[in-house]
OpenMM code with the backbone's topology and positions (N, CA, C; nanometers):
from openmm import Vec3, app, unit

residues = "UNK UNK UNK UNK UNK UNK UNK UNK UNK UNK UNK UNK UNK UNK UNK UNK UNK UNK UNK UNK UNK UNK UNK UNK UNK UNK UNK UNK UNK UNK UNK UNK UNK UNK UNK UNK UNK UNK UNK UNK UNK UNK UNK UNK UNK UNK UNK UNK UNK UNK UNK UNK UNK UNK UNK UNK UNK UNK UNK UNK UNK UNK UNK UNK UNK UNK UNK UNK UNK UNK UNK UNK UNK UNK UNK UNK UNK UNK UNK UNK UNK UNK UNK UNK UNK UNK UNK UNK UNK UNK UNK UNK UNK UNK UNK UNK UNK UNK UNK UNK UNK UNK UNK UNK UNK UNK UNK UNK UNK UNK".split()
positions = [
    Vec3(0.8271, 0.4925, -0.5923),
    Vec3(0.6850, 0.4829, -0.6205),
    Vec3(0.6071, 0.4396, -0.4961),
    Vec3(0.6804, 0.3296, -0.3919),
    Vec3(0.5850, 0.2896, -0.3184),
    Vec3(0.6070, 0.4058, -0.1765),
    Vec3(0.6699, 0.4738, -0.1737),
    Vec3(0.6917, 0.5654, -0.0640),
    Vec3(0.6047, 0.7091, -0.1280),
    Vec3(0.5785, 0.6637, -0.2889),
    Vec3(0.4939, 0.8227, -0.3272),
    Vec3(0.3355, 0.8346, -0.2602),
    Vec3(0.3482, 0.6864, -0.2544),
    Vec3(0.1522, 0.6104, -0.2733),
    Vec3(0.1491, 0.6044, -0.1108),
    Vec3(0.2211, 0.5956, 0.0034),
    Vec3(0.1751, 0.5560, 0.1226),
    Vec3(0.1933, 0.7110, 0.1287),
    Vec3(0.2914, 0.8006, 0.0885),
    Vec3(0.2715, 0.9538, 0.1580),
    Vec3(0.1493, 0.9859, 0.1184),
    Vec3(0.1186, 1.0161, 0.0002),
    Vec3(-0.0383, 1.0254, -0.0713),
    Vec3(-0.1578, 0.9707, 0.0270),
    Vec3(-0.1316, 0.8583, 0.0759),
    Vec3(-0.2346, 0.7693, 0.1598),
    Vec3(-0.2676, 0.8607, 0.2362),
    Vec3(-0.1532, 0.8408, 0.3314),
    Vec3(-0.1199, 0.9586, 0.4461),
    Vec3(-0.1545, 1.0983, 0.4998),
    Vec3(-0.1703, 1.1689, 0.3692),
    Vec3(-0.1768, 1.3194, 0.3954),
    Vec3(-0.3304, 1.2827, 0.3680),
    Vec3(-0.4024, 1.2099, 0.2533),
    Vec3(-0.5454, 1.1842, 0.2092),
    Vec3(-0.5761, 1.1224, 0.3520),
    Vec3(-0.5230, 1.0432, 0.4395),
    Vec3(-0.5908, 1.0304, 0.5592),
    Vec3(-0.6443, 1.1388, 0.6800),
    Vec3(-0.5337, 1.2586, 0.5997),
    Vec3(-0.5956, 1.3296, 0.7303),
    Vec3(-0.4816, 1.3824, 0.7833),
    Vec3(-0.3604, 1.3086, 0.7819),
    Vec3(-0.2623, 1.2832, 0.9121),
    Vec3(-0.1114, 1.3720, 0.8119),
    Vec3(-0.1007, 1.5044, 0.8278),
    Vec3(0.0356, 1.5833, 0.8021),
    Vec3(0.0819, 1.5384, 0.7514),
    Vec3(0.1494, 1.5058, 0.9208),
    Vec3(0.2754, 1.4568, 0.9408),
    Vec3(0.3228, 1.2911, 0.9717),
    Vec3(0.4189, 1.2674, 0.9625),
    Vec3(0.4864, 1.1241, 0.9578),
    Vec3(0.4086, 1.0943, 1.1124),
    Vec3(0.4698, 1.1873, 1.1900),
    Vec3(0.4995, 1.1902, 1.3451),
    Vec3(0.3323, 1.1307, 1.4213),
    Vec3(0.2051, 1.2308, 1.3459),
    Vec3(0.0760, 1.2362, 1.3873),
    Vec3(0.0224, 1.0825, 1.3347),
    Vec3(0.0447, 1.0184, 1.2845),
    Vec3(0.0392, 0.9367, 1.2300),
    Vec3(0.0654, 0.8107, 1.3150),
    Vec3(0.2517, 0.8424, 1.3446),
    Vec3(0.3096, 0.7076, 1.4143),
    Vec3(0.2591, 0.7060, 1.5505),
    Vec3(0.2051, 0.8123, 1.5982),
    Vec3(0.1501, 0.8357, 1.7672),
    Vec3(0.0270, 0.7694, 1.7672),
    Vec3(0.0046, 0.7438, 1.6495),
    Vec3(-0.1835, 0.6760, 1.6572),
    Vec3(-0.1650, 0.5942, 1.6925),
    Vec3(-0.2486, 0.5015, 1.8396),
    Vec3(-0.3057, 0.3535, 1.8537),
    Vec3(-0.2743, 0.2894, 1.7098),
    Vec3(-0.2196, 0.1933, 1.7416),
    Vec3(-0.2725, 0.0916, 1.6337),
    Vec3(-0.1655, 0.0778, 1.4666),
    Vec3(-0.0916, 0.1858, 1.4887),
    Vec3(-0.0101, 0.1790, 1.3744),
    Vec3(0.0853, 0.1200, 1.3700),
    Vec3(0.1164, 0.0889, 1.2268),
    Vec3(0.1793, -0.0820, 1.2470),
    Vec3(0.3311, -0.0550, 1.1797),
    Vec3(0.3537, 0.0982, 1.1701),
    Vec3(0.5245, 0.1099, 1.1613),
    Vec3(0.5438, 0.1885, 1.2578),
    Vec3(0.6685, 0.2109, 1.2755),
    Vec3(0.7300, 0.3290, 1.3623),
    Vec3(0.7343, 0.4472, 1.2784),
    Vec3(0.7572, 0.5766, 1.3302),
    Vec3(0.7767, 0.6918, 1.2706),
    Vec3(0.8923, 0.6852, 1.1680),
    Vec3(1.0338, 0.6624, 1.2390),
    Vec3(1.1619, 0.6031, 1.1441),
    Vec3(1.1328, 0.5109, 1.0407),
    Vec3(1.0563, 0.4140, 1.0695),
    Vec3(1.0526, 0.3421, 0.9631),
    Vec3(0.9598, 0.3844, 0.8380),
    Vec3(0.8781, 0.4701, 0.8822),
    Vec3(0.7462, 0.5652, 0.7960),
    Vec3(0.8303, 0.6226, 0.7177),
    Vec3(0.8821, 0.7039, 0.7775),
    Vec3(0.9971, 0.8006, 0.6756),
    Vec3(1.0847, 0.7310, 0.5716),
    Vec3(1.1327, 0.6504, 0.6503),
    Vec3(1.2447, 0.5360, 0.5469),
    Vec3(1.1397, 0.5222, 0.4273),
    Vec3(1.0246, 0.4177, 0.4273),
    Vec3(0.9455, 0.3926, 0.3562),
    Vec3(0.9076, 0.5522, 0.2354),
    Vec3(0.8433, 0.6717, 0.3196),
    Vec3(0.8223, 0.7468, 0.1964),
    Vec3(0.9521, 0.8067, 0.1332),
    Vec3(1.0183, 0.8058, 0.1693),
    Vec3(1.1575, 0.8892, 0.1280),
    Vec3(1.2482, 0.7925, 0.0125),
    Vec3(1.2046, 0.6309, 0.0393),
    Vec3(1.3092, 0.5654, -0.0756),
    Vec3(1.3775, 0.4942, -0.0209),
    Vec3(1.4320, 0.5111, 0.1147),
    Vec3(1.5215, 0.4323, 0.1511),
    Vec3(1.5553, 0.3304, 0.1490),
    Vec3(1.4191, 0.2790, 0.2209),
    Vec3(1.3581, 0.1373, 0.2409),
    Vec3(1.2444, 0.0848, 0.1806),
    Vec3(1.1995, -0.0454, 0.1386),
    Vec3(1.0830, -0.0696, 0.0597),
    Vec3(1.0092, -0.1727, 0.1259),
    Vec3(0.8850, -0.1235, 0.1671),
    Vec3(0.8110, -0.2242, 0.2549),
    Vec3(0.7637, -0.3319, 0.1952),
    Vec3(0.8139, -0.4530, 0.2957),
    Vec3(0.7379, -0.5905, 0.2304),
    Vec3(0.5859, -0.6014, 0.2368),
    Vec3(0.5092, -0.6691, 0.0654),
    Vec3(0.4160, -0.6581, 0.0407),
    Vec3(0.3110, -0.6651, 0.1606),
    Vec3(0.3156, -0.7572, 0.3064),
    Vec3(0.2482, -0.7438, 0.3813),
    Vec3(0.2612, -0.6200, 0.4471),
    Vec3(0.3828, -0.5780, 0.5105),
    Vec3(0.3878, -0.4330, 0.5426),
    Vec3(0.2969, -0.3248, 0.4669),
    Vec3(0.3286, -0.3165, 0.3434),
    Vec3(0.2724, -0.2031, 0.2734),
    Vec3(0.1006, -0.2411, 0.2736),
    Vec3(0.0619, -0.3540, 0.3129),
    Vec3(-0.0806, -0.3905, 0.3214),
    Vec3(-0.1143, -0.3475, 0.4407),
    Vec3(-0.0461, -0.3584, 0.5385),
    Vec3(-0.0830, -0.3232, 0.6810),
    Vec3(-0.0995, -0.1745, 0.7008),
    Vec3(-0.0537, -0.0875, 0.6801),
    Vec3(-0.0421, 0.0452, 0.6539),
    Vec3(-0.1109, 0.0822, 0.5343),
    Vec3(-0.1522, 0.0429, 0.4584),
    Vec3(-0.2922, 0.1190, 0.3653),
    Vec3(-0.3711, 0.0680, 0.4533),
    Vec3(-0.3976, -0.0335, 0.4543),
    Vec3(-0.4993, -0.0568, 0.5988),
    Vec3(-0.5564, 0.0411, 0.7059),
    Vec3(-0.4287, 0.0590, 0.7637),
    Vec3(-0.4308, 0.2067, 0.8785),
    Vec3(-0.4699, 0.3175, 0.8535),
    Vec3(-0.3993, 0.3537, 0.7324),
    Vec3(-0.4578, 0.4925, 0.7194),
    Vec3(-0.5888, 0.4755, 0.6731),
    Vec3(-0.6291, 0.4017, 0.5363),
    Vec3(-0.7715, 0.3422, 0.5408),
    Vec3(-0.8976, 0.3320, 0.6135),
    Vec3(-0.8635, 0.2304, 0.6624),
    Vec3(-0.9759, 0.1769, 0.7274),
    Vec3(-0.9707, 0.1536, 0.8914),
    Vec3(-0.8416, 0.1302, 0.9154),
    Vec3(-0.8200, 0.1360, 1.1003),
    Vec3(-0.8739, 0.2375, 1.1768),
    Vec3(-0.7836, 0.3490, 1.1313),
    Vec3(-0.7458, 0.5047, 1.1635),
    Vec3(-0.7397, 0.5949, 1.0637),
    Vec3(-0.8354, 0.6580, 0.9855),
    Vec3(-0.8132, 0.7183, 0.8771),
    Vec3(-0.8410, 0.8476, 1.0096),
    Vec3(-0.7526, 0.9537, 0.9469),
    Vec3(-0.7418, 1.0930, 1.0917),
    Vec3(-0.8592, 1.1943, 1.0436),
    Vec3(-0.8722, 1.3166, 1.0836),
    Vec3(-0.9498, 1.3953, 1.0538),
    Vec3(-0.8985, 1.5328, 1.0513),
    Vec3(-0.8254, 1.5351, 0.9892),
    Vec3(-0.6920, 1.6685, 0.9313),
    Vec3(-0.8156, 1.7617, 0.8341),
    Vec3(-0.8077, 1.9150, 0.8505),
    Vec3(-0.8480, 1.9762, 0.7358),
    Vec3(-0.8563, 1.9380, 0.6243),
    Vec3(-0.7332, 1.8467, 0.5461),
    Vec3(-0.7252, 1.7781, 0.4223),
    Vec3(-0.7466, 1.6599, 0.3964),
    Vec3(-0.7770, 1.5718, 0.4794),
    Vec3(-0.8524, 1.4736, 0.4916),
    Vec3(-0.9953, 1.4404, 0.3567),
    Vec3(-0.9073, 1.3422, 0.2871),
    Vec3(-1.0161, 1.2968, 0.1680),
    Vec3(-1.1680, 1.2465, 0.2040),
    Vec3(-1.2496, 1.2963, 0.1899),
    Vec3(-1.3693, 1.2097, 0.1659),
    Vec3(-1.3941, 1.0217, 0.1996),
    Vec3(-1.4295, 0.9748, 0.2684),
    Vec3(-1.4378, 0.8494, 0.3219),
    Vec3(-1.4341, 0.7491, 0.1550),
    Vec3(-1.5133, 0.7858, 0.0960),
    Vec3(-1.5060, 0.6907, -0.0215),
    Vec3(-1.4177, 0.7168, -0.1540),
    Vec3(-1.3436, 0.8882, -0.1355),
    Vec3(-1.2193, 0.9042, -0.2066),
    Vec3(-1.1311, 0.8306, -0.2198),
    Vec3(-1.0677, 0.8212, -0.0015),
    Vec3(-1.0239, 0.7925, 0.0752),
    Vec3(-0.9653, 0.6101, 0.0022),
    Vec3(-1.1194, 0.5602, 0.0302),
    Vec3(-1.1079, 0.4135, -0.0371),
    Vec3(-1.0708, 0.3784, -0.1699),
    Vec3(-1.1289, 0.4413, -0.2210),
    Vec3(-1.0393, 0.4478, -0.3723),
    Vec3(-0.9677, 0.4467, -0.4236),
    Vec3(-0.8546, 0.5593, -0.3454),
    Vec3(-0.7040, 0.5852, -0.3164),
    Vec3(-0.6603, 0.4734, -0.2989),
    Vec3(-0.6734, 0.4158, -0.2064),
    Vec3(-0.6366, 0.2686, -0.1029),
    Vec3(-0.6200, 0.1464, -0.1878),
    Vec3(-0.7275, 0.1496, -0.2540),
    Vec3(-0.7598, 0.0312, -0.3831),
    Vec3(-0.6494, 0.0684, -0.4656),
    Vec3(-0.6538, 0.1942, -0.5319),
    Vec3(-0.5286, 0.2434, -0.6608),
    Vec3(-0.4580, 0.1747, -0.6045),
    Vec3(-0.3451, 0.2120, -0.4328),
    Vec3(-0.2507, 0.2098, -0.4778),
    Vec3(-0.2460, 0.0658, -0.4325),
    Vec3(-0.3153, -0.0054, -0.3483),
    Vec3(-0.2870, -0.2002, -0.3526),
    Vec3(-0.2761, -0.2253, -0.5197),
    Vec3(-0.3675, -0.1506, -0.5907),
    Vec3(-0.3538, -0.2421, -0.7614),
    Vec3(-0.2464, -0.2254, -0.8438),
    Vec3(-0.1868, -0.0647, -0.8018),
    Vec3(-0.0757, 0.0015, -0.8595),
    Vec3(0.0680, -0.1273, -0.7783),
    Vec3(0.0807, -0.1500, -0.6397),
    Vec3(0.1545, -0.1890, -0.6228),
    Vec3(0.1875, -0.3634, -0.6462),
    Vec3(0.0860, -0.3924, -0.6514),
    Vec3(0.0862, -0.5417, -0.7127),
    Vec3(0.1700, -0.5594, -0.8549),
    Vec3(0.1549, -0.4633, -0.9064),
    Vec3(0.2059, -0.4555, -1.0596),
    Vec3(0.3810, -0.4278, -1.0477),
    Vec3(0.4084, -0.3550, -0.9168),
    Vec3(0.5149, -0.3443, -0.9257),
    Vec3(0.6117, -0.4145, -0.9387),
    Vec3(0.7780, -0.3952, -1.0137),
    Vec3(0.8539, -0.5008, -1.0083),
    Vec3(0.8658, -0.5700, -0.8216),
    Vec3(0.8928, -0.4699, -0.7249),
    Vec3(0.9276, -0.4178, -0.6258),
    Vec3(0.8894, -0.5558, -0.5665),
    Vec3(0.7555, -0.6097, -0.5679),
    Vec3(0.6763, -0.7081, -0.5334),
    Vec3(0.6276, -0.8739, -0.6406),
    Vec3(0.7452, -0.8415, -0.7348),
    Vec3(0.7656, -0.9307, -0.8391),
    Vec3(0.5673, -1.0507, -0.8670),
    Vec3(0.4471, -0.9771, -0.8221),
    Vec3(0.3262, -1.0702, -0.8560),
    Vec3(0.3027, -1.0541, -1.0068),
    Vec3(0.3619, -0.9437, -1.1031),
    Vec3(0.3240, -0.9869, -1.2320),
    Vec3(0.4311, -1.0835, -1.2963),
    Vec3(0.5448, -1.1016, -1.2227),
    Vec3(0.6766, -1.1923, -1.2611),
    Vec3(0.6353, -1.3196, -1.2463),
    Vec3(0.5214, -1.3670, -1.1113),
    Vec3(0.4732, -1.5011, -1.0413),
    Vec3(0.3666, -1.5114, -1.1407),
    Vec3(0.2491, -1.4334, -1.1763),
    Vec3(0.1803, -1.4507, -1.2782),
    Vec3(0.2547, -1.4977, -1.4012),
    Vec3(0.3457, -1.4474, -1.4625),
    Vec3(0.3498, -1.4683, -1.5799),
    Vec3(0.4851, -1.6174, -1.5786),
    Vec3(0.5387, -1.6255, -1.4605),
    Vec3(0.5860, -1.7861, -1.4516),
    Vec3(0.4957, -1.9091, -1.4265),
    Vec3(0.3600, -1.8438, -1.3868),
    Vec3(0.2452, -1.9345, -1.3541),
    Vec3(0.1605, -1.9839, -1.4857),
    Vec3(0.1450, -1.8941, -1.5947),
    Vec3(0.0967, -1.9171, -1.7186),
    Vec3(0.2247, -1.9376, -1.8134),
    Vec3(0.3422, -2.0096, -1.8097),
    Vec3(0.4460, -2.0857, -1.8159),
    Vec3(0.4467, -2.1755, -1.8095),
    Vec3(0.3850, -2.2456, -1.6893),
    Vec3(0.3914, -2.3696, -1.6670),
    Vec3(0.2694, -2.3781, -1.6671),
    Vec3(0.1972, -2.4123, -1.7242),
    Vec3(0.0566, -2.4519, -1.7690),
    Vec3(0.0481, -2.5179, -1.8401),
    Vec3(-0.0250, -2.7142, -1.7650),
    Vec3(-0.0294, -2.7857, -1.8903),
    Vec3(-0.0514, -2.7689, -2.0089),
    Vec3(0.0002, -2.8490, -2.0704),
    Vec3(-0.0718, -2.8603, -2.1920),
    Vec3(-0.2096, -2.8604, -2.1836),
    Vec3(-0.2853, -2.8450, -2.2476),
    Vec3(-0.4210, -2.9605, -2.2957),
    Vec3(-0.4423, -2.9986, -2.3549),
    Vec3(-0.4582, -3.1403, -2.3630),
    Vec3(-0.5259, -3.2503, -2.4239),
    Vec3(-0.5973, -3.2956, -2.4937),
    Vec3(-0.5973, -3.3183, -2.6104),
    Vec3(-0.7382, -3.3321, -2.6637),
    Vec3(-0.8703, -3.4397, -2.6338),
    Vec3(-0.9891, -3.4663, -2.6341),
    Vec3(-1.0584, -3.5253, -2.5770),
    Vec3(-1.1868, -3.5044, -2.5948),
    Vec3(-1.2405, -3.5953, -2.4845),
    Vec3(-1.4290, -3.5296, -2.4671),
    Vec3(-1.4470, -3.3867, -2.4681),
] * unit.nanometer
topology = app.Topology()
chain = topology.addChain("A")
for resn in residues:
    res = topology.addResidue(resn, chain)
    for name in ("N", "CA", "C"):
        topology.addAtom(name, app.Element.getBySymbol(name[0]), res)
């Protein structure tokens, strides 16, 4: 799932290929590791996968024939940060729901 949402990013940025992508100023994986990431291999830690919607986003979004619309573009970006928060992959609905676990009691009172 999280290698479906950064390729998606990716091609909606504009940018083919893995390769056009990793040659950009400023990008914050390597080409190898791009691939690992969309293919499954490997699963980027939640800051990673933040840094790279970022890029294609808002850093360096490219200007490819297929290149989404600037505020598509953002939209996309948003989905998939909200889509991936939810994921097990990144266990924040596991921390949420151990966080409303431990929640005092309350008290009765004023």
């Amino acid at each position: 799932m999280v290698g479906a949402m950064l390729r998606d990013l990716r091609r909606g940025s504009g940018y083919r290929s893995v390769e056009a992508a990793a040659d950009t100023a400023g990008c914050p994986a390597s080409r190898q590791t791009i691939y690992q990431y969309e293919r499954g291999a490997l699963t980027p830690s939640l800051a990673q996968f933040l840094e790279i919607v970022e890029f294609y986003v808002l850093l360096a979004p490219g200007d490819g024939d297929d290149a989404k619309a600037d505020g598509d573009l953002r939209a996309a970006g948003v989905a998939a940060v909200a889509r991936a928060l939810e994921l097990s992959a990144y266990h924040v609905s596991a921390a949420r729901d151990l966080m409303a676990r431990m929640q005092p009691a309350v008290r009765g009172g004023r």
